[in-house]
C-alpha positions in Angstrom: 144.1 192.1 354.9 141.1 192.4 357.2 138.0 194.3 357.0 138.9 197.5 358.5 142.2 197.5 355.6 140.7 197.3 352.6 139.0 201.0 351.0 135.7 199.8 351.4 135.5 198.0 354.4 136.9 201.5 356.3 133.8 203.3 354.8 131.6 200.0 355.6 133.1 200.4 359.2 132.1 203.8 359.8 129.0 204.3 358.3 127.9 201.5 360.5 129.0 202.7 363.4 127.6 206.2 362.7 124.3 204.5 361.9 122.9 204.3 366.0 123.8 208.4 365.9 122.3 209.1 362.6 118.7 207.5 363.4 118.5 209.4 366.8 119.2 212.5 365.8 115.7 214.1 365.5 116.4 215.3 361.6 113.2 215.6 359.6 112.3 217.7 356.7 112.1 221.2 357.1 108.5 222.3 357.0 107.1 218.8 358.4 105.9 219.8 361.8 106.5 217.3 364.8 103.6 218.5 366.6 101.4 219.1 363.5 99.6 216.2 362.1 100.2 215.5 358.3 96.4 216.1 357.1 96.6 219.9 358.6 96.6 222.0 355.3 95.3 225.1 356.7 96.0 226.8 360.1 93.7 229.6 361.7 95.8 232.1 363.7 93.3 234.2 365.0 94.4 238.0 366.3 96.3 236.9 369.6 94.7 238.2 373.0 96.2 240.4 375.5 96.0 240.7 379.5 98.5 243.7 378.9 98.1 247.7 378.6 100.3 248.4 376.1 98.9 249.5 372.7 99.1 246.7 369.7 101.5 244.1 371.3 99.3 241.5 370.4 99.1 242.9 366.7 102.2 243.1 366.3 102.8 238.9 367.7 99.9 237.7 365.6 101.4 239.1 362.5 104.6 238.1 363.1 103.7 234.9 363.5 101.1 234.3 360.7 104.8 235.9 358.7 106.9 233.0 360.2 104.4 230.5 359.2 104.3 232.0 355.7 107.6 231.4 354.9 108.7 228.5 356.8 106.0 225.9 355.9 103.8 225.0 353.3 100.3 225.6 355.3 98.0 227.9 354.3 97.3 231.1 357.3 93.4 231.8 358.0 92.6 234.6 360.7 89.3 233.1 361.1 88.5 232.5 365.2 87.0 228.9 364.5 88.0 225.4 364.0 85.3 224.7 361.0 87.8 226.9 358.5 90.5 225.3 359.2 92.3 222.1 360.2 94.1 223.5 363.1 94.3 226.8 365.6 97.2 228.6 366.9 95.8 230.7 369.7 98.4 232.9 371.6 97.9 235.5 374.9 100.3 238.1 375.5 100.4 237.4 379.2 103.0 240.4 380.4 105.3 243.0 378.9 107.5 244.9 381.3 109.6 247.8 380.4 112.2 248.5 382.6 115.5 251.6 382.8 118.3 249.3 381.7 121.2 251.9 381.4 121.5 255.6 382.8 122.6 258.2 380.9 125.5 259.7 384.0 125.6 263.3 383.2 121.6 263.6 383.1 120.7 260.7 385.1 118.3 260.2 383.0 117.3 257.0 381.2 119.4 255.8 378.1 118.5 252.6 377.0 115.2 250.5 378.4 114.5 246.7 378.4 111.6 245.1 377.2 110.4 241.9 377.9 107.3 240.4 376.8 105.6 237.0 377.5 103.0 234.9 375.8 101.3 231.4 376.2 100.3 229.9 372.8 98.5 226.6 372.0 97.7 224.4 368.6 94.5 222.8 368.7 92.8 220.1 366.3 89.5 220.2 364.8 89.2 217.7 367.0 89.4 219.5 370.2 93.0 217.9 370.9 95.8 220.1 371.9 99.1 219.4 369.5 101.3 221.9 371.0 101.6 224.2 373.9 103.8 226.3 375.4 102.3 228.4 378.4 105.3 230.8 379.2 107.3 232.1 375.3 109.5 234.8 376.2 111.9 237.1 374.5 113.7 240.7 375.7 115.0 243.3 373.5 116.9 246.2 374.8 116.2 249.6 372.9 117.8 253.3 372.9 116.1 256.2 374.1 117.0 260.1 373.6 116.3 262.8 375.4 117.2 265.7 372.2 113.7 266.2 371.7 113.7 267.3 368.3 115.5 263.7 366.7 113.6 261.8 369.0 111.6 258.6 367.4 109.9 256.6 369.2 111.9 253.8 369.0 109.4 251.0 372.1 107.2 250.4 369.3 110.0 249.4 366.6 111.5 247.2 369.9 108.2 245.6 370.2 108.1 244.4 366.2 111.6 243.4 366.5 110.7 241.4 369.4 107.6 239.8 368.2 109.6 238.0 365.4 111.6 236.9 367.8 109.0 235.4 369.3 107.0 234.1 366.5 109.8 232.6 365.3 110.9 230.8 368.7 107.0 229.5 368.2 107.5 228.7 364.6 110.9 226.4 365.4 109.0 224.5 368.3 106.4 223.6 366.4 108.6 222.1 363.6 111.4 221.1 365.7 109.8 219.6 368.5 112.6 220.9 370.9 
């Protein structure tokens, strides 16, 4: 009988050939940041900027994200806008959002359904100065209904916007723990 027939040899056999696979796959420990050093305990997210017109985009990002962080890691959020406060800064800029007539409504012609599409450049710095992540172009679309009967009509960009900006935050939130 040789190795590869006996019960325990088959299971020696293929763990060891799984091994190679198994130590490149990237795996970590959720909440241990790839691009976070391990003595950050405290990150500053400041209130995001904005080169756009829209009204409370950037509110809406910067909470999202401070949310995201909340509940997928273990650091603690400080909106403070300096480095002595904390260990490290997430700093994001809302850098467009477009809105744009997606469907038509064919009886009307007016505008059914719009698409909204924002995009944001946002970068982790050290106390140090050194930049631990960056990523100058996160973007995310959400499509979102409108009516035209007046008297049911809520005003549904600013609920697309909030779904959105978890989108976003948490597209930010997986890159900096993933490192994808």
């Amino acid at each position: 009988m040789n190795l590869l027939q006996r019960p325990h040899g088959t299971v020696a056999a293929v763990l060891l050939a799984a091994l190679p696979l198994l130590t490149g796959c990237g795996y970590h420990v959720a909440g241990s940041a790839a691009h976070v050093p391990g003595n950050v305990r405290v990150l500053a997210v400041p209130m995001f900027k904005t080169n756009v017109q829209q009204f409370h985009t950037e509110v809406a990002i910067t909470d999202a994200t401070i949310h995201e962080l909340n509940t997928r890691t273990r650091y603690r959020m400080t909106q403070a806008d300096d480095l002595d406060s904390s260990d490290a800064m997430l700093q994001g800029t809302v850098l467009t959002e477009t809105i744009a007539p997606l469907t038509y409504d064919p009886s009307t012609g007016s505008t059914s359904s719009y698409l909204v599409q924002i995009t944001a450049k946002v970068v982790l710095t050290a106390r140090d100065g050194r930049v631990l992540y960056r990523n100058d172009k996160v973007s995310f679309r959400e499509q979102y209904q409108s009516t035209q009967d007046l008297s049911a009509f809520i005003q549904e960009d600013g609920a697309a916007v909030r779904r959105l900006s978890r989108d976003l935050a948490g597209q930010i939130v997986s890159e900096l723990l993933n490192s994808f």
